[in-house]
C-alpha positions in Angstrom: 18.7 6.4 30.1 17.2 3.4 28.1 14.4 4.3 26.5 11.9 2.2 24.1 10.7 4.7 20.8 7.3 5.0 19.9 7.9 7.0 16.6 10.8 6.8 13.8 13.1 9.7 14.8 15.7 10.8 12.5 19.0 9.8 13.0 18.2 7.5 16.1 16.2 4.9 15.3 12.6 3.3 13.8 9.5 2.3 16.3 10.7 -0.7 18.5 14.1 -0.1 19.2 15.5 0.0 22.5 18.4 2.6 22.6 20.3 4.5 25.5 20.4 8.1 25.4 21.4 11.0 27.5 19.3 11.7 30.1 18.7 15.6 29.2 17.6 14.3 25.1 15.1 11.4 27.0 13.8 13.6 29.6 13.4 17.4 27.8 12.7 16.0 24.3 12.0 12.5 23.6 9.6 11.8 26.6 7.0 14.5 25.9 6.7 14.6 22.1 5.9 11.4 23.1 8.4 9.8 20.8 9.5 6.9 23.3 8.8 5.7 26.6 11.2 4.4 29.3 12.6 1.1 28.7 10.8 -1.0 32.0 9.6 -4.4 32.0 6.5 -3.7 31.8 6.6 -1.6 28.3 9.3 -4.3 26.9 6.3 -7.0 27.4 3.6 -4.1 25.8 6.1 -3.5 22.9 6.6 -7.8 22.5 2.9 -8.2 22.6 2.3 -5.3 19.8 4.9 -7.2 17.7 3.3 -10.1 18.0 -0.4 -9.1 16.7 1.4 -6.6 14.1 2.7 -9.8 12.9 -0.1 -11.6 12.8 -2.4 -9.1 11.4 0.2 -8.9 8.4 0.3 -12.4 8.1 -3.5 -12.2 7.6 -2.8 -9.4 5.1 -0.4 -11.0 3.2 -2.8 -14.3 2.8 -6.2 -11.8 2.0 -3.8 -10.3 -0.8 -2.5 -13.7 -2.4 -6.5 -14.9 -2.4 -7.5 -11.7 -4.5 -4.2 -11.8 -6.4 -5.0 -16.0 -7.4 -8.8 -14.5 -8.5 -7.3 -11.3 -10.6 -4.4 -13.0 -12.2 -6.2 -14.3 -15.0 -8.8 -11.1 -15.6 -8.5 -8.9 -18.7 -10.7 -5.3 -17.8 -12.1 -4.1 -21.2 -13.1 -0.2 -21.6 -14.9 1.3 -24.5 -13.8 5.0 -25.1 -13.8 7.2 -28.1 -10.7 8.4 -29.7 -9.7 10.2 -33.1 -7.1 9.6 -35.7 -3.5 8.1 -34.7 -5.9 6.2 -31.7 -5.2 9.1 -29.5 -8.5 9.1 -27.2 -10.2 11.7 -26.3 -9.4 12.0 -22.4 -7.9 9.2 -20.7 -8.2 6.2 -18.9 -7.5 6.6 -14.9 -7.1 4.5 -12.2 -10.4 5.2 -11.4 -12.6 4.1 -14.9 -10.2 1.0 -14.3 -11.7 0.5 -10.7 -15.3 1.3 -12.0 -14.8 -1.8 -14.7 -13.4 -4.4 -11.9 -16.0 -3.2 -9.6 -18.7 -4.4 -12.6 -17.3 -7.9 -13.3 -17.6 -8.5 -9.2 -13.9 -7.1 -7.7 -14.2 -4.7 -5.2 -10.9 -3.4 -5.3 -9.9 0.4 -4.2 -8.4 2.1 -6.6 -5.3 3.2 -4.5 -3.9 -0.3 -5.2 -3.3 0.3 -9.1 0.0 1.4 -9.6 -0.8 3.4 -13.1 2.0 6.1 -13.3 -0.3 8.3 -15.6 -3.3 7.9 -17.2 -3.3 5.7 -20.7 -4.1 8.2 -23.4 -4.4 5.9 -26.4 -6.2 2.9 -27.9 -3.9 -0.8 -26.6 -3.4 -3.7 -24.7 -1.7 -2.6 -20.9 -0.6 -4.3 -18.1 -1.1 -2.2 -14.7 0.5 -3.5 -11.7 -2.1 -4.2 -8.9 -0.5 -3.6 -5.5 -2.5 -5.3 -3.3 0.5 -5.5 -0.2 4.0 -4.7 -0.4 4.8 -8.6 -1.2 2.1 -9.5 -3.7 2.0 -7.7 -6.7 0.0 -9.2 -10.1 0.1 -7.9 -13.4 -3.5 -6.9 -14.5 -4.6 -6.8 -18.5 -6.4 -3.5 -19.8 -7.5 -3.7 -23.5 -8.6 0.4 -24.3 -10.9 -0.3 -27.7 -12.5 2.1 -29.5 -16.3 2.8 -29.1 -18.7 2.0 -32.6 
């Protein structure tokens, strides 16, 4: 039976593919997890048109991220925090207080799209990658001074 799946199943395929199985597997399984639907005409043109606006919604994506990338490229966030000898601070700097200082000088970026591995725990210059899609990725400058 050819069948279209809906969901990545292990060992068989990703969401789009069109793959013939045995009838028992498509029928007792696959069909009513809901995991793929027969392969007709009709759900071949539903599956070409989903393509089709999942690829133009990424295209829009993609171009949103480049615009906001072009605007952050050239931005250096600056954050005052108090720190002892050794300029060890006292805390750390998250994702987060890095958010909160973008969000002042007019970016309202999330702050699931900095890629900080673990918070910075002393005083320095960092670059943090900003993820804004899985092609565009810019390099943003964090200065960590110590507070007078």
């Amino acid at each position: 039976m050819e069948v279209i799946l809906k969901k990545s199943v292990e060992g068989l395929g990703v969401p789009g593919d069109v793959l013939t199985v045995a009838d028992g597997y498509a029928r007792n399984y696959l069909l009513p997890m809901q995991l793929a639907v027969h392969a007709t005409e009709r759900n071949r043109r539903y599956l070409d048109h989903q393509k089709r606006v999942i690829d133009q919604q990424e295209a829009k994506d993609r171009k949103y991220a480049r615009e906001i990338a072009a605007q952050v490229a050239g931005v250096t966030c600056t954050l005052k925090r108090r720190a002892g000898e050794n300029d060890r601070l006292f805390g750390s700097v998250t994702s987060m207080d890095i958010a909160e200082a973008l969000r002042s000088e007019g970016f309202e970026l999330e702050r699931r799209f900095l890629d900080l591995a673990e918070p910075i725990r002393e005083l320095g210059v960092f670059m943090v990658p900003l993820k804004l899609h899985t092609d565009v990725i810019v390099e943003l400058r964090v200065v960590i001074e110590r507070e007078e």
